[in-house]
FITOR-460204 format. One record per atom (N, C-alpha, C): residue in one letter; z, x, y. Coordinates in steps of 0.2 Angstrom, whole numbers, plus 5000, padded with zeros to 4 digits. Layout:
aZXY;...
END
This chain:
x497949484847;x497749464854;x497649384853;x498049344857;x497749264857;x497749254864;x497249214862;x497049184871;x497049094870;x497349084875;x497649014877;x497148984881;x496948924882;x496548904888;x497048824890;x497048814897;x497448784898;x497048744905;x496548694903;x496348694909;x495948764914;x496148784919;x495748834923;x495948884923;x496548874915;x497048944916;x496948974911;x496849054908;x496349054903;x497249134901;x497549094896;x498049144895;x498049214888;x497749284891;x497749304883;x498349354883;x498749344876;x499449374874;x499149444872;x499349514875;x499349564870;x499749574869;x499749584862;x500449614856;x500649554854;x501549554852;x501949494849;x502449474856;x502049424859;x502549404865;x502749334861;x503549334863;x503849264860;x503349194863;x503149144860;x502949084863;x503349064867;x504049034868;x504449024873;x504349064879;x504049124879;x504149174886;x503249154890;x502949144886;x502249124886;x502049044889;x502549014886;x502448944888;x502948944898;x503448974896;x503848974903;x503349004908;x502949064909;x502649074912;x501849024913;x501748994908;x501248964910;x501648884915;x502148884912;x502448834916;x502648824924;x502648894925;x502948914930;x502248904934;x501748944933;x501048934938;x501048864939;x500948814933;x500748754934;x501248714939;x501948744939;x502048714947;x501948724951;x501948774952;x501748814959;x500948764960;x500448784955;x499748774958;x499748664958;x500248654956;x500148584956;x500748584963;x501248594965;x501548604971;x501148594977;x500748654978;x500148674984;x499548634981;x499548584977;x498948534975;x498348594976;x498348644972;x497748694973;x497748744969;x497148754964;x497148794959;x496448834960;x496348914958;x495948954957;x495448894952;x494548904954;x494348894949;x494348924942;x494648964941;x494849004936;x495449054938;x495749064933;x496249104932;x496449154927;x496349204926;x496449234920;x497249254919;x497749274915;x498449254913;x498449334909;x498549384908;x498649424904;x499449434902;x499649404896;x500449464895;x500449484888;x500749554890;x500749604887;x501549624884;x501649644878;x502149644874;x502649724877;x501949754880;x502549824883;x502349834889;x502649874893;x502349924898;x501649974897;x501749994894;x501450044888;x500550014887;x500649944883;x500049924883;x499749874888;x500249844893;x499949824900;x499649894904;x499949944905;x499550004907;x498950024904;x499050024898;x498450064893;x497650024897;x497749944896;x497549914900;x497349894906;x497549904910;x497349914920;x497149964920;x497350004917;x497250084917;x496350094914;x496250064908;x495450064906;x495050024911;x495249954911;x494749924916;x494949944924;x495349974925;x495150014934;x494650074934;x494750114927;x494350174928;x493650134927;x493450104923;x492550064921;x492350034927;x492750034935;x492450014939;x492650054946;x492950134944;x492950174946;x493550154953;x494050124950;x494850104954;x495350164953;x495250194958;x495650284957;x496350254956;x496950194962;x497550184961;x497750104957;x498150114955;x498650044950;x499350074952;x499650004952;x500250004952;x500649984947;x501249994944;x501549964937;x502449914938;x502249864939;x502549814940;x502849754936;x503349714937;x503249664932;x502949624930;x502649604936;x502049544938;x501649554943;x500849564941;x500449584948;x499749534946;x499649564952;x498749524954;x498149584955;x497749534951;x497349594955;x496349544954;x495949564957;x495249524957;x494749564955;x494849624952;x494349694953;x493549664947;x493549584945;x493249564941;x492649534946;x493149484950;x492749454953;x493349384956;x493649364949;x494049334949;x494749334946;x495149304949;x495949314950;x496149324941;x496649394940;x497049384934;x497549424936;x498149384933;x499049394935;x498949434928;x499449474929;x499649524923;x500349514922;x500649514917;x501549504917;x501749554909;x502249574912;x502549644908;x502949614906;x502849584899;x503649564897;x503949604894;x503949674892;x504549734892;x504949724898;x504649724905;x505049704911;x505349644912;x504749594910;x505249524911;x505649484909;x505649514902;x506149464897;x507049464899;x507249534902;x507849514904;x507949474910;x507549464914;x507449424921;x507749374921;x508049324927;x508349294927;x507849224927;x507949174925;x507249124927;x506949114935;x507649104940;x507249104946;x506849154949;x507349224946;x506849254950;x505849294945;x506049274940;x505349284937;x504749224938;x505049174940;x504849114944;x504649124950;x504949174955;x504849164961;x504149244962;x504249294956;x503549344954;x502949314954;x503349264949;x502449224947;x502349184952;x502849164958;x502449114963;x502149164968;x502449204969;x502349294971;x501349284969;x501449324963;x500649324962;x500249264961;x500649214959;x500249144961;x499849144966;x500049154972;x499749124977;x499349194979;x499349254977;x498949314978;x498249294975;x498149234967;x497949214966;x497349154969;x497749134976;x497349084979;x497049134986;x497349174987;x497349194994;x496749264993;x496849294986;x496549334986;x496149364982;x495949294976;x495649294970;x495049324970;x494649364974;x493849394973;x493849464978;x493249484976;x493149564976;x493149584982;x493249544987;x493149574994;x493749584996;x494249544993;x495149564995;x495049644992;x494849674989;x494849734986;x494449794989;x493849774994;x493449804995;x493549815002;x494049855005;x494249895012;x493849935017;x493549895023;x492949955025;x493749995032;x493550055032;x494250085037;x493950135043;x493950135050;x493450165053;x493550235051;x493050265053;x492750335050;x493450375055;x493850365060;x494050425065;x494850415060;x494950355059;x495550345053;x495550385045;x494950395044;x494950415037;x494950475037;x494550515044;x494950575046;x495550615046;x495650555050;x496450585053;x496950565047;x496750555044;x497250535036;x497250585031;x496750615032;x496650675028;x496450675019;x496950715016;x496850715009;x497050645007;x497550605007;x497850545004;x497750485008;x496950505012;x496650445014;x496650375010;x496350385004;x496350334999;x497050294996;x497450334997;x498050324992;x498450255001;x498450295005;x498450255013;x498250185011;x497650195012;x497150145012;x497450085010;x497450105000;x497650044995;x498550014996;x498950034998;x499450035001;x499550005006;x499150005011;x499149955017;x498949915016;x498449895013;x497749815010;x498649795007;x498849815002;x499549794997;x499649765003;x500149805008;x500749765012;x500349725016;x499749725019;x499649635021;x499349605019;x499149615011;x499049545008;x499749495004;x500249555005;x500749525004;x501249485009;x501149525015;x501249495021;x501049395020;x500249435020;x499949335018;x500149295015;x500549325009;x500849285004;x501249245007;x502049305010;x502649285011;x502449225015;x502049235022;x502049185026;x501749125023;x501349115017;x501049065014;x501449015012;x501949045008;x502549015006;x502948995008;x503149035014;x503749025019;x503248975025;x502448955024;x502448885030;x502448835026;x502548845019;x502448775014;x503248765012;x503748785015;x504248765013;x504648775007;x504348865005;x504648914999;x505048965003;x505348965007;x505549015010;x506149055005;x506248985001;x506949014997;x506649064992;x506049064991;x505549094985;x505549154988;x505349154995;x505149254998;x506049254997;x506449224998;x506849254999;x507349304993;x507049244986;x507349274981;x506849324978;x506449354981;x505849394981;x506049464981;x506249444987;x506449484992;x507349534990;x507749484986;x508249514983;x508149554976;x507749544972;x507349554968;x507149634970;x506649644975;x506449714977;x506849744979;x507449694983;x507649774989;x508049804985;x508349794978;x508449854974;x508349904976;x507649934976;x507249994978;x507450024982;x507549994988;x507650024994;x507950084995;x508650094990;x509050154990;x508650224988;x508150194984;x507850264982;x507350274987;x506850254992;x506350254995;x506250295000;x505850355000;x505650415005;x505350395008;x505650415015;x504950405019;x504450455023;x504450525018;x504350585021;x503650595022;x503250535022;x502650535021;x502250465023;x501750465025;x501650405028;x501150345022;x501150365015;x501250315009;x501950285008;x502450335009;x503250315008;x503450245013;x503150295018;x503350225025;x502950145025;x502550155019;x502050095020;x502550055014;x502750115009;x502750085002;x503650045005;x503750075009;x504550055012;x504349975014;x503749985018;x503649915021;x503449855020;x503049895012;x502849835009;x503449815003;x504249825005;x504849815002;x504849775005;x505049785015;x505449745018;x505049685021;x504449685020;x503849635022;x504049565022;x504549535020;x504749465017;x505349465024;x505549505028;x505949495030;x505549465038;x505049475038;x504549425044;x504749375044;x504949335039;x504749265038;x505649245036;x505949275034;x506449255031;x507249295033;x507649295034;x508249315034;x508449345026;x508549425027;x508449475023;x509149475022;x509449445017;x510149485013;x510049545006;x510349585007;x510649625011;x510249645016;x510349665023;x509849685027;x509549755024;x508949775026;x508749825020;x508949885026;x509149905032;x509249975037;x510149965036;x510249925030;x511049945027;x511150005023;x510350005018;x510350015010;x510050055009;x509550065014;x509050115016;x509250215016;x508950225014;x509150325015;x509050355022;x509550375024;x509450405030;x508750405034;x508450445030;x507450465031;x507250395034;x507450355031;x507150285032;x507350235037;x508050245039;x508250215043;x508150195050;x507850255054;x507750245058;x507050195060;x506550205055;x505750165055;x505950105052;x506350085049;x506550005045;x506249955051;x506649955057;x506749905061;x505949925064;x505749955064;x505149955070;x504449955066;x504349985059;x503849965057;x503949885056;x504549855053;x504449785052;x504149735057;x504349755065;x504049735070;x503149755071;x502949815066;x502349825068;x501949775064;x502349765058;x502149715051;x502049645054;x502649625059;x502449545062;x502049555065;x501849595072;x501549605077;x500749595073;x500549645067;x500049635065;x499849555061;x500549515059;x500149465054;x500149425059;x500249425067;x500149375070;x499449385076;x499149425073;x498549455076;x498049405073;x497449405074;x497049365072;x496549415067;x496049385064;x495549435059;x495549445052;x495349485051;x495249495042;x495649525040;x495449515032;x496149585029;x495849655031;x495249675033;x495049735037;x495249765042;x495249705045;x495349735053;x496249735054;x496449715050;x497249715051;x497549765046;x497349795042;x497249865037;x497049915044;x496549925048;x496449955051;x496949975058;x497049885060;x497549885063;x498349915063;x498549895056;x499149915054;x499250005053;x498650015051;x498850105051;x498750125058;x498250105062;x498450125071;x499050125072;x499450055071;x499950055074;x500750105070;x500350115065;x500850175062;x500850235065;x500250255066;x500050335067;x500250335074;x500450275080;x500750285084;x501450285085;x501650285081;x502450325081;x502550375079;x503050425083;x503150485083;x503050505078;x502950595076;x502550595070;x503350585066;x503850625067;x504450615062;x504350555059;x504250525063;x504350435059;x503750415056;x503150445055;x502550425052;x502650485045;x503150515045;x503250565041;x502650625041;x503150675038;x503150725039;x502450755036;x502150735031;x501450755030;x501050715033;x500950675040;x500650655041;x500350695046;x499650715047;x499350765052;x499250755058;
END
């Protein structure tokens, strides 16, 4: 394990990650945070040599603080500390092309400014919703906080004159889209927080091209419900809140089938 300090950026490698891939990552932030003339007062940098040992890791510090979901990504953000740390998998990243692992870490870069402390984490959801969600209330939850704090990115970047960034973001993910179910109203969020970049940007390939049948239909309308929510005024609370209202009123086929 070596830990790099860099000014407000505190990088620690676990396992044998090349220096070259370590130093490009650190280069990449310091544009971005020197770009937006705006940097986290601290920043934690974790990369890790596998997937394998990136999990082992988010995996122990989510359980010690009683974090039931994680996601496994190339590059992610998370503040479950108090303060902002990017995580980067370089079993994932190493074959990546420069821009678009570039445009991951501007991705979480700025999850970093937007969303560095515990309160992005801490979701209050009204009680007649958490009802009506049932068993996989929680899993809901952490799912929608995801898609509009993402939302906040995209737009972040895309008013600073990164559009091109959500947009190679956005080719980058829609990959996914062919496999995406939306037989369930986690599927329908996880779908949304695919096409979430298409608010702000002109979506090549359009994703209701590439999309699965099941999905088709809800592409074009949750994405309107995603605008209609990030042009709302409020917190990340109230637009978590917001956002799942505006899902559970669509027909139920289209909120999917296990939704009650």
């Amino acid at each position: 394990m070596v830990l790099l300090v860099d000014g407000n950026m505190y990088v620690e490698v676990h396992g044998n990650v090349p220096r070259d891939f370590i130093s490009t990552v650190k280069a990449i932030l310091t544009e971005l945070y020197s770009s937006l003339a705006q940097q986290p007062e601290l920043v934690e940098v974790h990369v890790y040599e596998s997937t394998e040992d990136k999990l082992r890791h988010l995996t122990g510090a989510a359980l010690a603080i009683d974090i039931s979901v994680i996601g496994d990504y190339p590059v992610s953000h998370e503040a479950w500390m108090g303060w902002p740390r990017i995580h980067v998998d370089y079993e994932k990243c190493k074959r990546l092309d420069y821009d678009v692992l570039r445009a991951l870490l501007f991705h979480e870069g700025v999850h970093s400014l937007l969303h560095g402390n515990i309160s992005s984490y801490v979701i209050l959801v009204k009680g007649n919703l958490v009802e009506g969600l049932g068993g996989n209330a929680m899993e809901v939850v952490y799912v929608a906080s995801t898609v509009i704090k993402d939302v906040e990115v995209h737009g972040f970047l895309a008013s600073r004159g990164l559009g091109n960034v959500v947009e190679l973001y956005y080719k980058y993910v829609s990959r996914d889209l062919p496999s995406m179910r939306c037989n369930d109203l986690v599927g329908v969020l996880e779908l949304l927080k695919l096409v979430s970049p298409c608010i702000y940007v002109e979506c090549s390939p359009n994703p209701a091209s590439i999309v699965s049948g099941d999905c088709r239909a809800v592409c074009e309308k949750i994405t309107k419900i995603a605008r209609k929510v990030a042009e709302a005024q409020g917190d990340l609370n109230s637009k978590v809140n917001m956002l799942i209202e505006e899902l559970l009123r669509l027909p139920k086929n289209e909120q999917g089938d296990q939704v009650a």
